[in-house]
Every structure is written in structure tokens, then in C-alpha cells.
DRENSESE-924675 format. One line per field, with one value per residue (C-alpha): x, y, z; residue number from 0. Coordinates in steps of 0.25 Angstrom, whole numbers. Example, Ala and Ser with C-alpha at 12.3 -4.5 7.8 and 13.67 -1.06 7.14 Angstrom:
2
xx = c(49  55)
yy = c(-18  -4)
zz = c(31  29)
num = c(0  1)
END
This chain:
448
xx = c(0  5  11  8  12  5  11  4  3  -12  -18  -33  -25  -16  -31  -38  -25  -24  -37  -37  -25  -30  -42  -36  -28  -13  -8  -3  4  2  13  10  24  38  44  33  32  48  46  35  45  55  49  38  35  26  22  20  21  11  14  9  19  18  20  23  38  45  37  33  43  54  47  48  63  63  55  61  75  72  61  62  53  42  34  29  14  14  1  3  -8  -12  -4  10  8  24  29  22  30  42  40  38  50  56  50  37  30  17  8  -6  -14  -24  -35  -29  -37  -39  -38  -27  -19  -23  -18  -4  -2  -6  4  14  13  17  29  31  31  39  50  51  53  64  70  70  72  85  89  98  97  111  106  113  106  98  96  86  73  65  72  85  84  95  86  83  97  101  88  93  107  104  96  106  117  107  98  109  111  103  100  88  82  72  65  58  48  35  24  27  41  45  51  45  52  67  62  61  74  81  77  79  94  97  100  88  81  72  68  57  52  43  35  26  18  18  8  -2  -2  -13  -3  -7  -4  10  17  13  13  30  32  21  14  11  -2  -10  -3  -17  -30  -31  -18  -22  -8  4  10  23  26  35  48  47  41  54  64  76  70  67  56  49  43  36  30  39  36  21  25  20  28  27  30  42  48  47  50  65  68  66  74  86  83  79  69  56  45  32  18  16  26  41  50  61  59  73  73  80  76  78  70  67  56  50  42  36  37  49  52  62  49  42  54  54  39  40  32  43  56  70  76  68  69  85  84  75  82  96  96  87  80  72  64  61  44  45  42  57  62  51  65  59  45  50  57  45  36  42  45  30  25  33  29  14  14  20  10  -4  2  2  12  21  16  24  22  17  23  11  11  26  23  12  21  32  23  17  20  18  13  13  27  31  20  11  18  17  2  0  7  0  -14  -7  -4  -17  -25  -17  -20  -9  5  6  2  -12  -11  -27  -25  -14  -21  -27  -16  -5  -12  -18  -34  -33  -28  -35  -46  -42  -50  -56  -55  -67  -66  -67  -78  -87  -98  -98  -100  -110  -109  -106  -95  -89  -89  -82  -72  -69  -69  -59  -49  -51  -47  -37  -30  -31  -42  -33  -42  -32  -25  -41  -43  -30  -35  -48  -43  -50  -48  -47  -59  -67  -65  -68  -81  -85  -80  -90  -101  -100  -98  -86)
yy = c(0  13  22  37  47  59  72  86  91  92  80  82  81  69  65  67  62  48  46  49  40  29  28  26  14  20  20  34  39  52  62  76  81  81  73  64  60  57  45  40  42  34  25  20  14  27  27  43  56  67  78  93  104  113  106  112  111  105  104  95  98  93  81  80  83  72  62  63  63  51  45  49  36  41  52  65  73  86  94  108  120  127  139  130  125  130  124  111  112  116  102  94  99  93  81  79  70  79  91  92  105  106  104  90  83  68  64  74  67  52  54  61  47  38  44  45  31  27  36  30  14  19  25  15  3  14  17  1  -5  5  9  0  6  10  20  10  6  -8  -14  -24  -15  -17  -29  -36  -36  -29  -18  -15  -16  -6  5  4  5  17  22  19  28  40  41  49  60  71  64  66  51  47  35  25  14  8  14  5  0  11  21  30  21  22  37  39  29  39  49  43  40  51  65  70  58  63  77  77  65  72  63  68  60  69  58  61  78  85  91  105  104  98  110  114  102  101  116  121  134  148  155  158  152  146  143  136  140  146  144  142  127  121  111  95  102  111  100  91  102  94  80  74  75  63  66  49  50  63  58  63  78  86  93  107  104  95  110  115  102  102  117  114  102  109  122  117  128  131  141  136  138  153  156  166  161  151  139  132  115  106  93  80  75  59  58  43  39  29  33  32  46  44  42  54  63  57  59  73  71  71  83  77  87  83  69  69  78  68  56  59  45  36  24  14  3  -9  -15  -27  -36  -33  -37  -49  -53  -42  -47  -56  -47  -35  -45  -51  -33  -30  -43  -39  -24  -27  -38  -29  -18  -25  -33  -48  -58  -60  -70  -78  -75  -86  -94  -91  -77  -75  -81  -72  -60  -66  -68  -55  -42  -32  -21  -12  -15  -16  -7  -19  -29  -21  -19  -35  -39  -28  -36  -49  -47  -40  -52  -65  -73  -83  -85  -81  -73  -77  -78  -76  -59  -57  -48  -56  -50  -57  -68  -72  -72  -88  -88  -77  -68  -54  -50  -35  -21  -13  -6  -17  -20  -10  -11  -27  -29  -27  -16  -25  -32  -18  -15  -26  -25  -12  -18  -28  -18  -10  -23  -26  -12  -9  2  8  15  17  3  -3  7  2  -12  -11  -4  9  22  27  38  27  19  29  32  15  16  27  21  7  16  5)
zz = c(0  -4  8  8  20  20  27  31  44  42  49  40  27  30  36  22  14  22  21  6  2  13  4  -9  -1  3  16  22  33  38  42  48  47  40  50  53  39  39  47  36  25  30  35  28  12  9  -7  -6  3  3  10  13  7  21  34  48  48  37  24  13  7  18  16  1  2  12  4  -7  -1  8  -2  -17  -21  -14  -19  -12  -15  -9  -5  -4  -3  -15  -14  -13  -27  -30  -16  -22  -35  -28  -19  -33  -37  -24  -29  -23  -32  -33  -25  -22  -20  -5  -6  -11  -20  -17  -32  -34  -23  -25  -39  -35  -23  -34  -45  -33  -28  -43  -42  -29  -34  -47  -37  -30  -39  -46  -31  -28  -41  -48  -36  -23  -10  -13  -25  -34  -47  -47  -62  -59  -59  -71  -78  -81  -97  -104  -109  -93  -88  -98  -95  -80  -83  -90  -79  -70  -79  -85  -70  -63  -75  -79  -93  -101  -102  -113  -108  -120  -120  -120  -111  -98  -98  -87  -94  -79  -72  -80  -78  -64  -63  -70  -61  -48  -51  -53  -44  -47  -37  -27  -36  -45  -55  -65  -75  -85  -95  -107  -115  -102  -104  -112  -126  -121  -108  -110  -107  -95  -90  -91  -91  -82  -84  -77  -72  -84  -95  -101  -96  -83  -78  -65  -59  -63  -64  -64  -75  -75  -79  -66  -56  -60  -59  -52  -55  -67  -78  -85  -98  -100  -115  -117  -133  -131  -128  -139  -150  -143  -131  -136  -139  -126  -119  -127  -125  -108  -108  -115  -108  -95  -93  -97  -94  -90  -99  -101  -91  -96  -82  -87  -78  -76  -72  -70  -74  -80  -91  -94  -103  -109  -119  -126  -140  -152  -148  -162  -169  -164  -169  -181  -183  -178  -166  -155  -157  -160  -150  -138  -142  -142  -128  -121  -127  -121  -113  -120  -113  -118  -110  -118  -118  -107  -120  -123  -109  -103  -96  -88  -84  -73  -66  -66  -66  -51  -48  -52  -44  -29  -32  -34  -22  -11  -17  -15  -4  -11  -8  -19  -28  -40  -55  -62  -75  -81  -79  -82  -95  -98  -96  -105  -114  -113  -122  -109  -119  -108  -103  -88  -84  -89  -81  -68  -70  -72  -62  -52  -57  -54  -40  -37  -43  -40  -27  -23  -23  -41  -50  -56  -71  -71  -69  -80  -90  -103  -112  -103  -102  -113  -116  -115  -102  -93  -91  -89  -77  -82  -77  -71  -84  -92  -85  -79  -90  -88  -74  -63  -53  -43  -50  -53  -39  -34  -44  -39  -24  -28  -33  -22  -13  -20  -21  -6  -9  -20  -30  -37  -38  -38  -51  -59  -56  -61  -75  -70  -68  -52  -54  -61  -47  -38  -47  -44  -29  -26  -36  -28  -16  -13)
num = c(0  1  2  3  4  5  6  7  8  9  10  11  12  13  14  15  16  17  18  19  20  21  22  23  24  25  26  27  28  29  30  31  32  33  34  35  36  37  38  39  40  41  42  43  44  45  46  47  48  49  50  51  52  53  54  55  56  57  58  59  60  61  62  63  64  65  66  67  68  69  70  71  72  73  74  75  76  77  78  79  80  81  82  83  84  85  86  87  88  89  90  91  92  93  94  95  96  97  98  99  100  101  102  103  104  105  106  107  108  109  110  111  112  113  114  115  116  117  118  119  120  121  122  123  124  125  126  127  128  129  130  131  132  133  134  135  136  137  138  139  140  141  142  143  144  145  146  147  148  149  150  151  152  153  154  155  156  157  158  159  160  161  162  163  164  165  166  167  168  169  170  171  172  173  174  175  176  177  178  179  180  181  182  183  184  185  186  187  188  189  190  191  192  193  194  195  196  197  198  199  200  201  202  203  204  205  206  207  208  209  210  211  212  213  214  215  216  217  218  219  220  221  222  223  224  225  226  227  228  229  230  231  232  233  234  235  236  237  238  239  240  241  242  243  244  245  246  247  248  249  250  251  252  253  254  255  256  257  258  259  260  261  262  263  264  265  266  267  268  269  270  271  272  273  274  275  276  277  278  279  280  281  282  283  284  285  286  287  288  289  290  291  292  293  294  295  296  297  298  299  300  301  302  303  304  305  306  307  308  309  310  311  312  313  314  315  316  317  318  319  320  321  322  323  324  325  326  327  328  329  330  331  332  333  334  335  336  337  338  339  340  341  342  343  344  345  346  347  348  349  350  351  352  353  354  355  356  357  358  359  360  361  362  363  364  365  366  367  368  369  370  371  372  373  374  375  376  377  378  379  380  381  382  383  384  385  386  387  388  389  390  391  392  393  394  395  396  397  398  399  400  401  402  403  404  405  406  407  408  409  410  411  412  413  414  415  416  417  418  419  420  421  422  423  424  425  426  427  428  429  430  431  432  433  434  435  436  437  438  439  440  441  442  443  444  445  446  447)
END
């Protein structure tokens, strides 16, 4: 179960916040001061920190400085008042891993733990898996196949620099995993980690997104907002599907990263960072220059160290060893005795394309866990396409089939998942093949 300490020296927020997160089925500790909440972080497997930016005494900040100095793995929300909006920026720049206004927002924050706790698991499977407690280099993380031992070698060598890393492969093979690998062995460890999912932003609002804007600068922009580039000043950028970025704002984007400085949207003040830039895609960037669609010049200043991740079709010498990774991760996690992977199932995977690369895997062997009873893994829950349509019956999502099913058996479905998930709505949603607002919709229908 997911730890999260909650700090502020209000006892009715930490109150309404406990009881929030306890709902959503995490399990929090409550500090109401700096140096109560040291013990915590030394102490105890927390999963997140949430911490009001003004305490009595020494501040959130202090705290952030100490987390992220004792902890970098585990990430850190601020809440700050609304009239602290540049104090919040200034802690992101610190590395907190995101700020949320008061009055908070219970959406708003469940939104920011859950995109924390992935960072969390993501860090810490880099921290434990590149990294001996020495701060020497492991090489046996994601696989032992030639192509792996030379990604992490290279990881190894390029990690400490300040070099410009371009990052290719197919959607799921880890290229945010090499990425934040790259970033943690470095020296700029412990400052701020910046993704950015160009393929996920609106074409028109691109640029203020990376570069921010000022008060005024168009219609809505009632304040002024910082943008990526400044949030990561220190730390590192990621620019994942950097190959989506639109033509015009591939100008701009080249002219920043050889002039390291930019003004914000509608702003004239020269804003001067300092940042490293990794950016991954999964596109034949050298096809999109060719076609016109992607700039030579940008693509030669992204591609400085070039690093490409092979499908796990290419490397099934891999499968075993994430299989047994992914099997121990997902065991500790819902708290099931580690069970043995089958012949059969092995054989299936071998046999198996993995389309959706090591992402794929992970999620199958999540579903395994959750649904196996016994000492092995039941071949009965692998997916049909795995399988094969002979041999198993895919059990359906609630999407699949909401319109086929009684009320009652859509309802129990939904209780099920809930059980299995400790209450999690939002681990309960993933299993059912829904969205999380479509399950809090059927909770409050079935009034469970």
C-alpha cells in the first residue's frame, strides 16, 4: 500500500487530507512540523510528501531541501495560498515535484498523488535497479541482451555529462526510464526532472506550454505563467514525442536551446536557463527531415547522443528476466505470496509479438497476480491474443460489457475490483478497462 506523509501545522487540513487519501485506499502519516516529519522520512517507505509551503518555524521549503537531499526517489507536492503562486515556482524549481493552490481541489490533488506515486515507482526501480548503495553502476536492470548491456553502458558513460540525448524507439520499451537514468547520474540528481508530452499538447498552445507567458498575452490569461523551460532551470528537460512538435515551434525551440534563453509568450524580459534537454520519440525522425515535417538543424542538435531501444520482440532473452522483475514487483505491491511462472505461460510470452513492448508485459503480468490463486500463475487470465483463441477465454472489461449485463452483475464487477484493489478507485478503474470519473459515476449510481 502506498505511503503518503502529509505535513502542515493546520491539524483540519492534514484532517480533511487524511481522510481524502484514506479514502482513495493510501495509507498516510501526519506531521504537523518540520522536525516531526524528519522522523517520517527517515524512517518510514513513504510513496509521497505533501507539505504546506508556510509552516511555523522552518518551512516547506526546508523540508523540500531536506527530501530531496535525504530522499530524491520520493517526490514532493507543495500546497501554498494563492498569493504564493511565484514562491511555488521557485520550490518546483528546487525540485518539488508539483503545487497545488488552497482552497485545494480534491480531484486536483488525487490527480497530482497518483502522477506522483508513478514517478515514485519509476525512481525507485532506477534508484534500486542502475544504481549499488555505493553509487556504483549495476548493469543487470532491464535485461542481459547485447543491445541492453550497450543502452546501459552508455548511460553509464553519457549520464554524468551535460549532453543532449536523443532517445528512440517504440511506444513502451522505456525510453522515460533511460531518461530519467540519464538524469539521476548525473549532478543534476536531486533538481528538477521536467517531462513534457508534446503529442499530448493542444498545437496552439505548445508554446506556452514550454516557454510560459505573461498577464495579457491572449484571452484568458489572467496571470502570468511560467513555462517547462523555466520550471526545470537546473534540472533536466524531457521532450518524449519531441517528433510531434510543430513546425513553428520547432524555430523557436532550436533558437533557446543554442541561445539558452527565451522570453515568455507576449513577454520582451530575456529569460536566461540553464537546462539540460533529453527528448524521445518514436518516430524515423531522419524520415520526417527528409519529408519536410521535422528541421535538420533541430534534429542534429537533439541527436548529439543518439539511443535507441530495441521492441522486446528483438530481445525475448529479456522476457524472463522482466517477467520474474515485473512478477516480485506486483507481488510485494498487492501483497500475494510470490508465485512461480508456469511453462505454459512462458511459452506463450515467447511466442508472443509484445506489440506493446515492455509496457505490455508489465501490465500482463500485473493482471496475473491480481487474478491467480495458488502457488502459479494461471494461464486462464492471460489475454486471448497471448494465448491464443483456442485455449482461453479473455475475461472482458466493464467497457466491454456495460451494455450486456445486468445492473446487478455490473455492480458486482465494480465490487470485486474494489476488493481487489484495497479500495483503490483508481487501480479498481484500470482493472475494469475504464476511465476513473466513469467509476466514480457507477460508485455513486450503485451507492457502493
Amino acid at each position: 500500500m502506498d505511503r503518503i506523509l502529509v505535513v502542515d501545522d493546520s491539524r483540519n487540513v492534514c484532517t480533511v487530507l487524511s481522510d481524502l487519501l484514506e479514502r482513495e485506499g493510501y495509507q498516510v502519516q501526519v506531521a504537523h512540523s518540520y522536525d516531526q516529519a524528519l522522523d517520517y522520512i527517515e524512517g518510514d517507505d513513504l510513496s509521497v510528501v505533501i507539505t504546506d509551503l508556510k509552516m511555523p518555524g522552518r518551512s516547506g521549503m526546508d523540508l523540500l531541501a531536506y527530501s530531496r537531499n535525504r530522499r530524491p526517489e520520493v517526490p514532493v507536492i507543495m500546497i501554498t495560498a494563492f498569493g504564493n503562486i511565484e514562491a511555488a515556482v521557485a520550490a518546483m524549481k528546487s525540485g518539488a515535484f508539483d503545487f497545488i493552490t488552497k482552497p485545494i481541489d480534491d480531484d486536483e490533488l488525487l490527480n497530482a498523488v497518483s502522477r506522483a506515486i508513478t514517478e515514485s515507482e519509476v525512481n525507485r526501480e532506477i534508484v534500486s535497479g542502475f544504481f549499488e548503495e555505493d553509487g556504483s553502476f549495476s548493469v543487470d536492470f532491464i535485461g542481459t541482451t547485447p543491445a541492453v548491456q550497450e543502452i546501459l553502458q552508455t548511460v553509464k558513460k553519457i549520464g554524468p555529462t551535460e549532453s543532449t540525448v536523443l532517445i528512440t524507439g517504440e511506444t513502451g520499451v522505456g525510453k522515460e526510464l533511460i531518461a530519467r537514468a540519464l538524469h539521476l547520474a548525473g549532478g543534476r540528481r536531486g533538481r528538477p526532472f521536467v517531462k513534457v508530452h508534446c503529442a499530448a499538447i493542444p498545437e496552439n498552445l505548445v508554446e506556452s506550454e514550454l516557454f510560459g507567458y505573461e498577464k495579457g498575452a491572449f484571452t484568458g490569461a489572467v496571470s502570468s505563467k511560467p513555462g517547462r523551460f523555466e520550471i526545470a532551470h537546473g534540472g533536466t528537460l524531457f521532450l518524449d514525442e519531441v517528433g510531434e512538435i510543430p513546425p513553428h515551434i520547432q524555430v523557436k525551440l532550436l533558437t533557446v536551446l543554442q541561445d539558452t534563453a527565451f522570453e515568455r509568450v507576449g513577454g520582451v524580459k530575456t529569460i536566461n536557463i540553464d537546462v539540460r534537454i533529453i527528448a524521445a520519440t518514436n518516430k524515423d525522425l531522419r524520415s520526417a527531415v527528409a519529408s519536410g515535417e521535422f528541421r535538420s538543424d533541430l534534429y542534429y542538435r537533439l541527436n548529439v547522443v543518439p539511443i535507441h531501444i530495441p521492441p522486446l520482440r528483438d530481445r525475448k532473452d529479456d522476457i524472463i528476466q522482466q517477467s520474474e522483475y515485473f512478477l516480485m514487483k506486483f507481488s510485494a505491491k498487492h501483497g500475494r505470496k510470490y508465485p512461480e511462472i508456469p511453462t505454459d505461460i512462458m511459452t506463450a510470452f515467447f511466442n508472443y509479438d509484445w506489440p506493446g513492448n515492455v509496457r505490455e508485459l508489465e501490465n500482463v503480468i500485473e493482471r496475473l497476480v491480481l487474478m491467480s490463486e495458488g502457488p502459479t500463475l494461471e494461464s486462464t487470465f492471460l489475454p486471448q491474443e497471448i494465448s491464443g483463441p483456442e485455449s482461453v477465454q479473455e475475461t472482458a472489461g466493464l467497457r466491454d460489457v456495460v451494455g450486456g449485463v445486468s445492473r446487478a452483475t455490473e455492480r458486482q464487477m465494480i465490487m470485486d475490483a474494489l476488493g481487489k484493489t484495497g479500495q483503490n478507485r483508481t487501480r479498481a478503474a484500470d482493472l475494469l478497462g475504464i476511465s476513473r470519473r466513469t467509476l466514480q459515476k457507477k460508485i455513486k449510481e450503485y451507492g457502493l
